[in-house]
MIDOSE-1310 file (N, C-alpha, C; in nm, 2 decimals, decimal comma, always signed):
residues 69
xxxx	+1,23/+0,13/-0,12/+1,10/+0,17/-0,11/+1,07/+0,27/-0,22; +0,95/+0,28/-0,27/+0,90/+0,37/-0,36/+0,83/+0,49/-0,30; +0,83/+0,59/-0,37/+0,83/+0,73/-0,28/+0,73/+0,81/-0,42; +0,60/+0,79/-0,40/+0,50/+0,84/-0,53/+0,46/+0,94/-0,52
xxxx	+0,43/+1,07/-0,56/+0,37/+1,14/-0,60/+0,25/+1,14/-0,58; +0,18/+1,04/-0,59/+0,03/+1,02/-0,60/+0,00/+0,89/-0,56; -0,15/+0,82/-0,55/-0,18/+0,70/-0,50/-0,18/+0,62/-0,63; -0,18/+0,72/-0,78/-0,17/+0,61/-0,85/-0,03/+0,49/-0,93
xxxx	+0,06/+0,55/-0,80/+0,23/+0,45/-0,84/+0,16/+0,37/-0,79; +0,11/+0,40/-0,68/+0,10/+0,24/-0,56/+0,03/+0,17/-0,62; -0,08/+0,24/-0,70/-0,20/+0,13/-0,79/-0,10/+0,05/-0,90; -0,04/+0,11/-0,93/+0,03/+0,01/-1,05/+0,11/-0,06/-0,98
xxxx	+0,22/-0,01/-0,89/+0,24/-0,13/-0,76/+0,19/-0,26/-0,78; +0,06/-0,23/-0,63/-0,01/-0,34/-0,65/-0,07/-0,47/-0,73; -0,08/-0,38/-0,85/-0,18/-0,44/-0,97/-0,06/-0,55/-1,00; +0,11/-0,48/-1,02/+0,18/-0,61/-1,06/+0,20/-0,70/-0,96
xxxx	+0,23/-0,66/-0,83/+0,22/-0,74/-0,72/+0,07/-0,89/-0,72; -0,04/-0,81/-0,78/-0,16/-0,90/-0,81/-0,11/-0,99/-0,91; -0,10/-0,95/-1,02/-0,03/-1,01/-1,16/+0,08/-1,14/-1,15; +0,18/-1,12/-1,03/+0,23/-1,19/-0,94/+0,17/-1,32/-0,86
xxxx	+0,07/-1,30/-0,85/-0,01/-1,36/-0,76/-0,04/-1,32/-0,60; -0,05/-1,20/-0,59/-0,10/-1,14/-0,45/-0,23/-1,16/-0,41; -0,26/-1,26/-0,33/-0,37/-1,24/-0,31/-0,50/-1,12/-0,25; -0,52/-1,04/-0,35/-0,57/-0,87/-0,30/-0,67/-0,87/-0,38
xxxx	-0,78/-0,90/-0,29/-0,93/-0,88/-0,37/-0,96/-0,71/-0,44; -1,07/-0,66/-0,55/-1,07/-0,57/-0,58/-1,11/-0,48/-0,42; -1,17/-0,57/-0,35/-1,23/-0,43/-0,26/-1,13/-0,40/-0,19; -0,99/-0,52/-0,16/-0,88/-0,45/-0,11/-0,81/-0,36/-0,15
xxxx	-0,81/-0,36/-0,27/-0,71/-0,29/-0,35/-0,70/-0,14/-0,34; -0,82/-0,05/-0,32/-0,81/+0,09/-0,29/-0,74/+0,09/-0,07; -0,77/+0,00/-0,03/-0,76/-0,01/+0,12/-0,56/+0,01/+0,10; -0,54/-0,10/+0,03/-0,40/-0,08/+0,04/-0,30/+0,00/+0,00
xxxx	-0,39/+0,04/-0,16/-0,30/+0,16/-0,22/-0,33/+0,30/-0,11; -0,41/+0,31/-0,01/-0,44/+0,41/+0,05/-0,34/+0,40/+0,14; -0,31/+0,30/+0,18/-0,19/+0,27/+0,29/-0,10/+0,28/+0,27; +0,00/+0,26/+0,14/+0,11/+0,30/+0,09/+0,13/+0,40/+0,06
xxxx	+0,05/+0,49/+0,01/+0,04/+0,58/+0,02/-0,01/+0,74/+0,12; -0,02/+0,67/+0,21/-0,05/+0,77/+0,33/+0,13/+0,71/+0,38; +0,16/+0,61/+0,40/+0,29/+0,55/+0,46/+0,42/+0,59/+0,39; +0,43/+0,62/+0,23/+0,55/+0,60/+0,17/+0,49/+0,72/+0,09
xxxx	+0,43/+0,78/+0,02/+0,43/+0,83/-0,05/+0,48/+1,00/-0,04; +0,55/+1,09/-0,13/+0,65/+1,20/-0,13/+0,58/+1,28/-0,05; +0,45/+1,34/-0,06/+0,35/+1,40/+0,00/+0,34/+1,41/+0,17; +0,43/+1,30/+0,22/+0,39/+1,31/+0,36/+0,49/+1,34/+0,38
xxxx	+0,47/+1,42/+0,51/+0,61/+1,48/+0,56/+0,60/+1,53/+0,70; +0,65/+1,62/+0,78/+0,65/+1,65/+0,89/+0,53/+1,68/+0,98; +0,44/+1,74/+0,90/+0,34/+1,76/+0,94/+0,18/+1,70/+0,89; +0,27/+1,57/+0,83/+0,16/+1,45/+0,82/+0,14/+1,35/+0,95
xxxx	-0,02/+1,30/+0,98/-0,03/+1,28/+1,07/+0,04/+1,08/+1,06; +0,08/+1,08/+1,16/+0,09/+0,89/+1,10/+0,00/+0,83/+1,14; -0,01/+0,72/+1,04/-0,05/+0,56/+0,97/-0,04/+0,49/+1,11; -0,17/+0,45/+1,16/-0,21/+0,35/+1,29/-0,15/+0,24/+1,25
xxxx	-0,11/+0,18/+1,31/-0,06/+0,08/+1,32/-0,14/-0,06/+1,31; -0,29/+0,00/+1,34/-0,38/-0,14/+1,35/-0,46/-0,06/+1,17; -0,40/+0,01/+1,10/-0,48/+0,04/+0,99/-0,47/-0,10/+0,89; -0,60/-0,07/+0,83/-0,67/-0,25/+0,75/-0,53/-0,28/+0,61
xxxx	-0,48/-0,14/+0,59/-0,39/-0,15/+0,46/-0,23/-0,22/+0,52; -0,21/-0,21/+0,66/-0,09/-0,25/+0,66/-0,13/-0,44/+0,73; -0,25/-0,45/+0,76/-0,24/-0,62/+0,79/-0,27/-0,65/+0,63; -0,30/-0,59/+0,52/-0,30/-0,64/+0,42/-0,22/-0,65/+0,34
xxxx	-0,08/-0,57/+0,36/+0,03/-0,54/+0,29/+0,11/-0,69/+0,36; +0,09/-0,72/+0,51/+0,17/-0,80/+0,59/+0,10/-0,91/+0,56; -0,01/-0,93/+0,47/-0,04/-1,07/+0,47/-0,02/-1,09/+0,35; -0,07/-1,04/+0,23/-0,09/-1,09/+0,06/+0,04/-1,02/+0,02
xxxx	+0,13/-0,96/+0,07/+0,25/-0,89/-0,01/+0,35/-0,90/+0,02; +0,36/-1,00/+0,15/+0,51/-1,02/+0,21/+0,58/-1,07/+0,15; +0,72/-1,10/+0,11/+0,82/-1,16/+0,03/+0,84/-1,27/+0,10; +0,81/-1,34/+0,21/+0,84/-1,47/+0,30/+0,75/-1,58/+0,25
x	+0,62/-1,54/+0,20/+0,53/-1,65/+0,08/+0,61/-1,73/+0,00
């Protein structure tokens, strides 16, 4: 897993993940990088709150980004 500094690793992330063929419209694209980054990114730590489980970024990570495609 990647561990960013900021939301903009995840944007480049994504973008090659798109480039790839991910299916991730632009209006998804801030939804997800928001997800990865509230989820994985250096910034969160003990007294970050967690990532819902029903949040829009992780059924979009689990549908257009899975490696099982």
């Amino acid at each position: 897993n990647y561990h960013y500094e900021s939301a903009e690793g995840y944007r480049e992330v994504v973008n090659t993940m798109i480039a790839a063929g991910a299916p991730v419209t632009p209006q998804e694209l801030p939804v997800l990088v928001d997800y990865l980054f509230a989820t994985y990114g250096k910034k969160q730590g003990a007294g970050a709150p967690p990532v819902a489980a029903t949040d829009p970024g992780k059924a979009l990570l689990d549908s257009a980004c899975s490696r099982d495609q």
